[in-house]
C-alpha positions as a printed Julia matrix, in Angstrom:
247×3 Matrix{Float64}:
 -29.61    7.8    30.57
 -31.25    4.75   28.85
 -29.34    3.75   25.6
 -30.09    1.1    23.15
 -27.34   -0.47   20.91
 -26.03   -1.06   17.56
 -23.97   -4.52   17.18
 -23.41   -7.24   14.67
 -24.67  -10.61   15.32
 -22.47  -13.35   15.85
 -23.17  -15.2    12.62
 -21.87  -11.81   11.06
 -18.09  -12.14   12.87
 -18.17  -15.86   12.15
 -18.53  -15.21    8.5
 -16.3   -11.79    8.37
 -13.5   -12.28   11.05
 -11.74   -9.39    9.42
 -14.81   -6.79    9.9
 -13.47   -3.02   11.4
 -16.6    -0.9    12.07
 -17.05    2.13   14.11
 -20.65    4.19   15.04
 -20.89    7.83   16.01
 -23.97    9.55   17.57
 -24.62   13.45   17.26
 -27.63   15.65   18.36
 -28.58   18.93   17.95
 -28.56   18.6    14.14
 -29.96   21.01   11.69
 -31.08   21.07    7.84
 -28.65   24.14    8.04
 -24.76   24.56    9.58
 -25.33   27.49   11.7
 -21.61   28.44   11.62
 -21.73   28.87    8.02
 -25.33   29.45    6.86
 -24.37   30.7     3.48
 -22.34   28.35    2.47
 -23.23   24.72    4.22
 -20.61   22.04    4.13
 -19.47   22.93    0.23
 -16.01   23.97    1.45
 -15.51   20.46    3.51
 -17.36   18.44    0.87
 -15.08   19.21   -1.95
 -11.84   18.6     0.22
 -13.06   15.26    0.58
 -13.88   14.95   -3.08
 -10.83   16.29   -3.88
  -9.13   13.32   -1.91
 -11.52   10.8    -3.61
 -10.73   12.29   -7.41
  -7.14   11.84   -6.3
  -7.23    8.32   -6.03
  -9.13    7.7    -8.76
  -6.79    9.75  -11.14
  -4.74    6.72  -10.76
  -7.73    4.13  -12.48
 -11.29    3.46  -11.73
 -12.41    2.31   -8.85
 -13.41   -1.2   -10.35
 -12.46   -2.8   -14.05
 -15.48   -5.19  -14.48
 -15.74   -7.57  -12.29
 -11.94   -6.34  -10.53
 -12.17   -3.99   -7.66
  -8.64   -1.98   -7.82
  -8.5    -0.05   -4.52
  -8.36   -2.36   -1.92
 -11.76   -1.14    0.29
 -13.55   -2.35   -2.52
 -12.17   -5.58   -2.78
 -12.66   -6.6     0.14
 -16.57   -6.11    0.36
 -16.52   -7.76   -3.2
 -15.46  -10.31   -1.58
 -17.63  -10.29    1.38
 -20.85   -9.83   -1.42
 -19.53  -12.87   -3.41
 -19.86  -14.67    0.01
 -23.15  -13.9     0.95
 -23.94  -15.19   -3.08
 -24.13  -11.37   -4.27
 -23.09  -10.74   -8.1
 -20.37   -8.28   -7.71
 -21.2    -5.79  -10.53
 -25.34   -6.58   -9.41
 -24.59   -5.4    -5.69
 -21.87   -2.6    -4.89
 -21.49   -1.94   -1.5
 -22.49    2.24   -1.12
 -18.76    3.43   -1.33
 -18.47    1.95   -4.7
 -21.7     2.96   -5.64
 -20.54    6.45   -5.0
 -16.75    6.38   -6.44
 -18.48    5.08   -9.98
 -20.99    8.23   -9.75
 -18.27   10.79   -9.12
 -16.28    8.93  -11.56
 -18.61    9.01  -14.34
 -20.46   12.27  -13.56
 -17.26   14.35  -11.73
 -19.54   15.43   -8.69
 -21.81   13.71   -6.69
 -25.14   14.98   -5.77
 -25.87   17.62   -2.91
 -28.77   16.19   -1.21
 -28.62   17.52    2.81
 -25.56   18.99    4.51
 -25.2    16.05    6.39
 -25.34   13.42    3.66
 -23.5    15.12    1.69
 -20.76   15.6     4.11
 -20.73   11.7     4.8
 -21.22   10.47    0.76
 -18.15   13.04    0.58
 -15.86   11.15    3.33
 -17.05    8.08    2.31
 -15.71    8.34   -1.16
 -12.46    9.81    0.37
 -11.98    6.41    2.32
 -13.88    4.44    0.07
 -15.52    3.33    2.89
 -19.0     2.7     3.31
 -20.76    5.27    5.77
 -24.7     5.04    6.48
 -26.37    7.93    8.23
 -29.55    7.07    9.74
 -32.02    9.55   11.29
 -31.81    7.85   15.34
 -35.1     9.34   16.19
 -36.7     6.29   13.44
 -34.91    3.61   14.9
 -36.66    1.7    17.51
 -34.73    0.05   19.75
 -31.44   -1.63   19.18
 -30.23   -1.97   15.83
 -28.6    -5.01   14.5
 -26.6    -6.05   11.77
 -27.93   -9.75   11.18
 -29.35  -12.55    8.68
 -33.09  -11.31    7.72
 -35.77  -13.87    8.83
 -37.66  -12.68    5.86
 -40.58  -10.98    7.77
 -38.78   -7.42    7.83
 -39.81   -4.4     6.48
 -37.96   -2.52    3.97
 -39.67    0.73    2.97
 -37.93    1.65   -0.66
 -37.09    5.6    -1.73
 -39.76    4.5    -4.1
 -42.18    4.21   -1.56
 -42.3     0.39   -2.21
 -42.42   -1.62    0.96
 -40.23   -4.83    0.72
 -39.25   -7.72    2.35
 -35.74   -8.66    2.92
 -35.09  -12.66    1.76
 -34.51  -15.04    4.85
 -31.01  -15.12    5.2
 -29.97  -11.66    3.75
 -27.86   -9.58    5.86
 -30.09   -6.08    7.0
 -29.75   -3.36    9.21
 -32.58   -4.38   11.91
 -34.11   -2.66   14.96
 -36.41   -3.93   17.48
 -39.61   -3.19   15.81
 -38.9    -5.21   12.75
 -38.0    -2.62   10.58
 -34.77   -2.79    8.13
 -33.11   -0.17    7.87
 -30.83   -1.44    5.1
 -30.55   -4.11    2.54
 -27.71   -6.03    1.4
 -25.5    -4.95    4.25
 -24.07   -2.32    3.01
 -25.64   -1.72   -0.3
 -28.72    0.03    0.13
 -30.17    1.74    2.72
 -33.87    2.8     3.18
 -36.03    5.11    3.23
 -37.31    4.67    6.85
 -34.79    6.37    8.55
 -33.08    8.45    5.85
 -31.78   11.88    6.98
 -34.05   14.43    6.39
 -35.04   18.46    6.71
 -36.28   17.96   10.75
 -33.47   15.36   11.49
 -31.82   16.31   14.89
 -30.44   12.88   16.28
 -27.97   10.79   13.31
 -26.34    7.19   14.23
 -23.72    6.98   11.79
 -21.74    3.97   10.92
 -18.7     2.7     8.54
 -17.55   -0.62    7.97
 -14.63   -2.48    6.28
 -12.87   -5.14    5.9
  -9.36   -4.15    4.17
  -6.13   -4.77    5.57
  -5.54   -1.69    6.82
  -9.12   -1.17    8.36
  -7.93   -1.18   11.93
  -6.53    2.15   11.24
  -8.7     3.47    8.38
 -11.96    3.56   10.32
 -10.66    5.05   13.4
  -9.4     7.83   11.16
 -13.04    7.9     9.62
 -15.1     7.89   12.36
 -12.8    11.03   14.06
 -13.28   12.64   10.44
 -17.13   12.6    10.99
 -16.85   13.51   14.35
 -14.69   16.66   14.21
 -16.82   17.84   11.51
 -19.65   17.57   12.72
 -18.23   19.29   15.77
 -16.95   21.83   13.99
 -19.96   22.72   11.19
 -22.8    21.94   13.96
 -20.84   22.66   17.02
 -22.19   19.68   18.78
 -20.35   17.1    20.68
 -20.6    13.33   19.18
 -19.78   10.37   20.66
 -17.56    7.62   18.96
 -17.36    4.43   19.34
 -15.57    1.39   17.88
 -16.75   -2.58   16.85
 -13.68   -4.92   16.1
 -14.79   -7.9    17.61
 -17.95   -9.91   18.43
 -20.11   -8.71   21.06
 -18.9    -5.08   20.6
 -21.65   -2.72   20.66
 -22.1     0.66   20.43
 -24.3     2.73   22.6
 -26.74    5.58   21.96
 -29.71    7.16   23.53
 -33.21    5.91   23.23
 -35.47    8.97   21.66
């Protein structure tokens, strides 16, 4: 089998040492969850959003410019070193954990999605789900050179600024802006998605163990809902990659 890869670059790990992430890869996806047709993922997707309410009971996820739970702070302060406002840029988790905070539910968009914006807020993790099939080549977290694509949900194509961390595959095209703050459109998961390459990242003290526990969250779901068999992988240290099948 010929795989292509998903790794940070090396100017990544020199600027965040502390950087857990781990990828999983799943085909034979559906719009639907054939073992539970009638009622998709709702069952698993509010026992993570239970978990995520839970912790937020205790305060909100951020007090201005103060993250309080500690996955948060720690990609604050990865933002505020790559010269990102803090309440201008929110990684995705925190995106997320202010919408169910402010609105008590977050959106139901596709099973899928919504199963990973659900575990996502339950870790407070960031987790981005990207359709495989629309990723060409390997995909790499690195500094932009400026000449990337970024298609917007808008429809908007953009270019990344030289210098700003994306989500970039061999064909030019990034996937994701910001790092972790906004992914596009390109590869978003959608009704004929059948191949996902899903990834979380952190940089907390207790990462090491968080994202293990993450990744085998996404994993056993997705085994269980879709009954297909993912495989895991984790990134701890530069020149990890992660392998997955070319289209």
């Amino acid at each position: 089998m010929v795989s292509r890869y998903f790794q940070h670059a090396p100017a990544v790990w020199a600027a965040h040492p502390d950087l857990v992430a781990g990828a999983v890869y799943a085909t034979g996806l559906t719009a639907t969850v054939p073992v539970a047709p009638e009622l998709p993922v709702e069952p698993v997707v509010a026992r993570y959003l239970a978990i995520a309410r839970a912790r937020l009971a205790g305060g909100t996820e951020a007090d201005g410019t103060e993250a309080k739970l500690p996955e948060i702070q720690a990609w604050r302060r990865a933002f505020g070193r790559m010269g990102l406002k803090p309440t201008q840029y929110r990684c995705a988790s925190e995106s997320l954990l202010r919408r169910l905070r402010k609105e008590g539910d977050l959106p139901r968009i596709h099973p899928l999605i919504d199963l990973c914006n659900a575990i996502s807020v339950a870790f407070a993790i960031p987790v981005a789900a990207l359709d495989a099939s629309r990723i060409a080549g390997d995909l790499r977290v690195r500094p932009a050179t400026g000449d990337e694509r970024y298609l917007a949900f808008s429809g908007e194509v953009e270019h990344p600024e030289p210098g700003e961390l994306v989500f970039a595959d061999a064909g030019g095209e990034a996937h994701a802006r910001r790092w972790t703050h906004r992914q596009s459109g390109h590869s978003a998961v959608r009704a004929d998605t059948t191949s996902v390459l899903i990834v979380a990242e952190a940089m907390h003290d207790s990462a090491p163990s968080d994202v293990p526990k993450l990744v085998a969250a996404v994993a056993d779901e997705l085994s269980a809902l879709w009954s297909v068999t993912p495989s895991m992988g984790a990134l701890s240290e530069p020149g990890s990659r992660f392998a997955f099948p070319l289209p």
